[in-house]
N, C-alpha and C positions, 0 to 999 in steps of 0.2 A: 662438575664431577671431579672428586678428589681421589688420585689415586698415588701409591705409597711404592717404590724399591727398596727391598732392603736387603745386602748379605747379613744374616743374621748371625752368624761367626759361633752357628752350634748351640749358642742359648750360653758364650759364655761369662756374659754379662746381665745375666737371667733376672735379677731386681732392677736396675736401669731400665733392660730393655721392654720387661713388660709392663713397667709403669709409661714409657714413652705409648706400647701401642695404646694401652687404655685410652690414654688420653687423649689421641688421636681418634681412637675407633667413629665416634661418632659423627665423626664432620671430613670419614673417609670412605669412601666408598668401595674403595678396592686396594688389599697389601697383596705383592706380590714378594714373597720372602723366598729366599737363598741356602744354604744348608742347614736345612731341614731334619734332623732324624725322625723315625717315625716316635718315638716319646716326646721329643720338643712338640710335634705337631697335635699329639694328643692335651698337650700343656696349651697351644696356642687357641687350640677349638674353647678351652674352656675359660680364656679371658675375652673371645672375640665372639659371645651365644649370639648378635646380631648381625655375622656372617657367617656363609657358608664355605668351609673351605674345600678344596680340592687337592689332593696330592700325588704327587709321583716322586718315584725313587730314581736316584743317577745310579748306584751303584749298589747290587743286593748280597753283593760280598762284604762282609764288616773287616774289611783288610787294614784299614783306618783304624779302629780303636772303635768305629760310628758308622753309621750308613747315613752318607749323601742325601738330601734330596729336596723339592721344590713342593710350593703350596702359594695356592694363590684363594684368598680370601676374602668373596665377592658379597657386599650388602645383602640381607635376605631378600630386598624389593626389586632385586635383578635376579633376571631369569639366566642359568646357565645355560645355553642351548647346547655344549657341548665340550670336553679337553681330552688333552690326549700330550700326548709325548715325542721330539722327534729326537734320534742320538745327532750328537753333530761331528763324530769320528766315533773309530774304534775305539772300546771303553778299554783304559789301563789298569790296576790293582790299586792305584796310587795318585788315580787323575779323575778327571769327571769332564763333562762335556755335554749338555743338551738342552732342549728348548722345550720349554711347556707350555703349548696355547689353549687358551679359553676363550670359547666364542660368547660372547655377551650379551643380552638384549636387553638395550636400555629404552625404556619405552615401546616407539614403534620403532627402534630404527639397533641395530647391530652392530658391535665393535669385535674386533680382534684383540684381544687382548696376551701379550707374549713375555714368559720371564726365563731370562738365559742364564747360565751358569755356564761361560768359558771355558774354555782347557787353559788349566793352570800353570801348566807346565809345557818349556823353561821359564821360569818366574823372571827371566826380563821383561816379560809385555812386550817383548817384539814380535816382529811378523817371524811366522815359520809357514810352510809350506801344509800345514796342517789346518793352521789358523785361517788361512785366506781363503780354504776351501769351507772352513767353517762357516764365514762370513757369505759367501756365495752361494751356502744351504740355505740360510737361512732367509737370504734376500729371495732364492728362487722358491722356496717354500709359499712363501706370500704372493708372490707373482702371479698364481694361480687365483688369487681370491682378489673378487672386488667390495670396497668399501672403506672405512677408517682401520687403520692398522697403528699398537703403540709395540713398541720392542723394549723392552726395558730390561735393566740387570746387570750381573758382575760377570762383562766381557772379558776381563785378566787383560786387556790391553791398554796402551799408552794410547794420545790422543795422536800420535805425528803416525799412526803404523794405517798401511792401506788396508787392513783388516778392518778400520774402523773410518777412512778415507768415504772405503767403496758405500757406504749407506749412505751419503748425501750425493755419489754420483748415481745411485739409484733414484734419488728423488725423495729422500728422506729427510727431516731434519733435525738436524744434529744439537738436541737443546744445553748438550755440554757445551758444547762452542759458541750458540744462538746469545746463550745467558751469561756469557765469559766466568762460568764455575771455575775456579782456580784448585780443587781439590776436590777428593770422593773421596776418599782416605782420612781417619781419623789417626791421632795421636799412639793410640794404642796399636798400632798397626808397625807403629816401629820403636816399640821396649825393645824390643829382643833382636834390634841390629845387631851383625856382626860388623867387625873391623873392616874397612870398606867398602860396607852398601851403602848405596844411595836410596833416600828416601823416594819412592814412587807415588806421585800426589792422585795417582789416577788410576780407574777400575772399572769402574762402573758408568752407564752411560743411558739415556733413554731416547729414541729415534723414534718420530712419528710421520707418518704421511700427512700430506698436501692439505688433506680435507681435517685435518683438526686444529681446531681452535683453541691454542693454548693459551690461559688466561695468566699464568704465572707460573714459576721452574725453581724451587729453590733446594739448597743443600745444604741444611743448616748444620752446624760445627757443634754436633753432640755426641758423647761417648757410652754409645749403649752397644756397640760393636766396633768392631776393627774398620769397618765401614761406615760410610755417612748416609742416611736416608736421605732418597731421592723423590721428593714432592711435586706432582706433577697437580697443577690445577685445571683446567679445561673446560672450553660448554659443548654441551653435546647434547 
């Protein structure tokens, strides 16, 4: 089972990036994409007709210029049994924050399937007192369910912050670090440094539980967003 993270960065690499999914779709079984507007996703349904997607909004104020939001876009021959939405802080005008699960069924047998969109802000990717209770929703959100669980998505966090620590002290594994990824961060993601930032190589992250068998984890260095797609392979 092949399954895809991506922040999609709006769709503002719109010929890149929807030539990369084409070309994927068919040997992936499930995208789990990142700022979303509801016209992108309208655009996304009609290159992906051998997925079903699902959608929710982070944010239904268009204070942005855009409205926020996530889609996860599951093989037609998987049964959705179910998605939904959880916030993971109070929503700001200017921020976004929240988790979108889809329960799976592959075959005879059931996944959790999870895509996050971090709070952005303060754009160091450090830990804030925000964050860390983010990170502790989300781990206790799953606590309640048994079975394979994957978390994927644009955490907005560094790899050294306990925000992203506490999932492998949960018992999670942390395949940025498993697969020594050196970047999630593409090129384009720093045109438009100012005068003393530092380039941040990291973002995004995908955490599975005990019971999954990952067969390969890669991040290939392509520029169809600000973000690197995140390939998870696995048998299940």
């Amino acid at each position: 089972m092949k399954i895809i993270f991506l922040n999609i960065w709006q769709g503002n690499y719109w010929d890149k990036l929807q030539n990369f999914i084409r070309n994927q779709s068919d040997s992936t079984n499930a995208f789990c994409f990142q700022e979303v507007s509801p016209p992108l996703f309208s655009e996304l349904e009609k290159i992906l007709p051998q997925h079903l997607g699902v959608y929710t909004t982070e944010n239904k104020v268009d204070s942005l210029g855009f409205v926020y939001g996530e889609a996860i876009f599951a093989e037609n021959n998987l049964e959705v049994l179910s998605c939904g939405r959880t916030d993971l802080f109070r929503q700001m005008k200017n921020d976004m924050g929240y988790l979108q699960v889809a329960n799976v069924k592959v075959g005879s047998k059931t996944l959790f399937l999870s895509n996050v969109h971090g709070k952005a802000r303060p754009g160091t990717k450090l830990d804030t007192p925000v964050r860390l209770r983010q990170s502790r929703k989300i781990i206790n959100h799953f606590s309640r369910f048994d079975g394979p669980k994957i978390i994927g998505g644009d955490f907005n966090l560094l790899p050294q912050t306990q925000s992203i620590k506490m999932f492998a002290e949960a018992g999670y594994r942390d395949l940025i670090k498993d697969f020594g990824i050196k970047c999630t961060r593409s090129q384009l993601a720093w045109k438009n440094l100012k005068k003393g930032e530092e380039k941040q190589y990291f973002a995004d992250y995908v955490f599975v539980s005990s019971d999954i068998k990952v067969m390969s984890f890669k991040v290939p260095d392509i520029e169809v967003s600000d973000h690197l797609p995140l390939i998870l392979d696995l048998e299940f």
